[in-house]
C-alpha positions, 0 to 999 in steps of 0.5 A, spaced: 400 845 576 394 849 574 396 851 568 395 843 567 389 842 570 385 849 566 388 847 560 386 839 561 380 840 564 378 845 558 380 840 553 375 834 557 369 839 557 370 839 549 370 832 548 365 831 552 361 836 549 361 834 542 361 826 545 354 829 548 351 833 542 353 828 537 355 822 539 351 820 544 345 818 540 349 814 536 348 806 537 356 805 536 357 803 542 365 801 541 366 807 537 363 812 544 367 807 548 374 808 544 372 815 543 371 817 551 378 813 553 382 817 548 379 823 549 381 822 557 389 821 554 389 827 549 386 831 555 392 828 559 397 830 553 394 837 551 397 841 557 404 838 555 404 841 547 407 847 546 407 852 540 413 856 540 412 862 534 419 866 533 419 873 531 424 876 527 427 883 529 431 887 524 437 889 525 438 896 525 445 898 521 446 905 524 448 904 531 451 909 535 457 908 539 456 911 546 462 915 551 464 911 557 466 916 562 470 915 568 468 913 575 471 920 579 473 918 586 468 919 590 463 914 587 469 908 588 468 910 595 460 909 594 461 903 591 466 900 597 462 903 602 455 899 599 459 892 599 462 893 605 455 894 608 452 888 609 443 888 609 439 884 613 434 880 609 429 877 613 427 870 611 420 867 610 417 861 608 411 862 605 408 854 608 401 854 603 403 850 598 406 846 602 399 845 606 395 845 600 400 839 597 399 835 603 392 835 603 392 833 596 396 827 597 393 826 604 386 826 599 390 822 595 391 817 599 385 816 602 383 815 595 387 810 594 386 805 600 379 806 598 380 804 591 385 798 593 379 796 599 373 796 594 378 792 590 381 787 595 372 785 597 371 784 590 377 778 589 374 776 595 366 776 594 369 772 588 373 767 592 368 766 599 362 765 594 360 759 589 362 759 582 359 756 576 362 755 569 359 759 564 361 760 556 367 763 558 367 766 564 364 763 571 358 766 574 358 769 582 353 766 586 351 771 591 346 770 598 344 778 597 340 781 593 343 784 586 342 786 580 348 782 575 354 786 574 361 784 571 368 785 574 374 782 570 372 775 567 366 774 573 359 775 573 354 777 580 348 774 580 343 773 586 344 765 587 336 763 588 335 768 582 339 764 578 337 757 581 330 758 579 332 762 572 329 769 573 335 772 570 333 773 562 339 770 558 338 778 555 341 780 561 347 774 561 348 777 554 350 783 556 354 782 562 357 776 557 359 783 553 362 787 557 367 781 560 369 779 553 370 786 551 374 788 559 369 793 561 372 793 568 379 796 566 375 801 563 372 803 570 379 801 573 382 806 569 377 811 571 378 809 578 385 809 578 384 817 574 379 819 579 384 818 586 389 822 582 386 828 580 380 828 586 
């Protein structure tokens, strides 16, 4: 397993590394997108690949034969005697890898019910709040003050900002991208990555 991590985690340094010092400036947003979920998978696959090189030993052609001599007597009674002898072994358990993998997975856990709870008050906000049609999403009216974000097909926004249209149709523009390029699967498989490898 740490084998896994080190080498998994080198390998994301690398990509994010390049992504940094090249990539970054770039104004090719689905490439960077494509590139940085790729490069969390390769990093994933990385720790499995494994290069084997063989080596080919010669052969040696002169080969001596070697003489068995006898076991006299009094060595077969000291082999007896060692079976006959029964040594005592004390056992112990060593119990760390059992209390570092149970707070791994209690970590996890946890991890997970809060990943599941954020989700559950998302589907909620959608379902308790106004919706208006909007090209083809619909827009989440909210009473609290918020800045517009996107989660699946709906867009949050502030009811009274939107009544009296102080949202700049820039900003609808932008969340419109990210519903209809699935924006949210992106973070939900981070999420999902993130309660795992914590």
């Amino acid at each position: 397993m740490i084998d896994f991590i080190i080498k998994s985690s080198i390998s994301l340094i690398v990509f994010l590394g390049f992504y940094h010092l090249v990539l970054e400036r770039e104004k090719i947003h689905q490439f960077n997108r494509f590139y940085l979920l790729i490069s969390i998978l390769i990093s994933l696959v990385i720790p499995f690949i494994t290069f084997e090189f063989i080596k080919v030993i010669p052969v040696l052609q002169n080969i001596e034969t070697v003489s068995i001599q006898p076991i006299s007597k009094s060595s077969e009674n000291f082999v007896v005697d060692t079976v006959q002898n029964k040594i005592q072994v004390e056992e112990t358990v060593n119990y760390i890898p059992y209390l570092i993998w149970s707070v791994y997975l209690l970590g996890t856990l946890l991890l997970l019910v809060r990943f599941g709870k954020n989700y559950l008050k998302l589907i909620s906000k959608i379902k308790s709040n106004p919706n208006v049609k909007y090209k083809n999403t619909r827009l989440v009216l909210m009473e609290e003050k918020t800045l517009p974000h996107t989660f699946l097909n709906a867009i949050f926004v502030n009811s009274e900002d939107y009544i009296n249209r102080n949202i700049e149709e820039e900003l609808f523009a932008r969340e419109l991208v990210h519903v209809t390029q699935k924006h949210t699967l992106d973070i939900l498989f981070i999420e999902l990555l993130k309660t795992i490898f914590w």
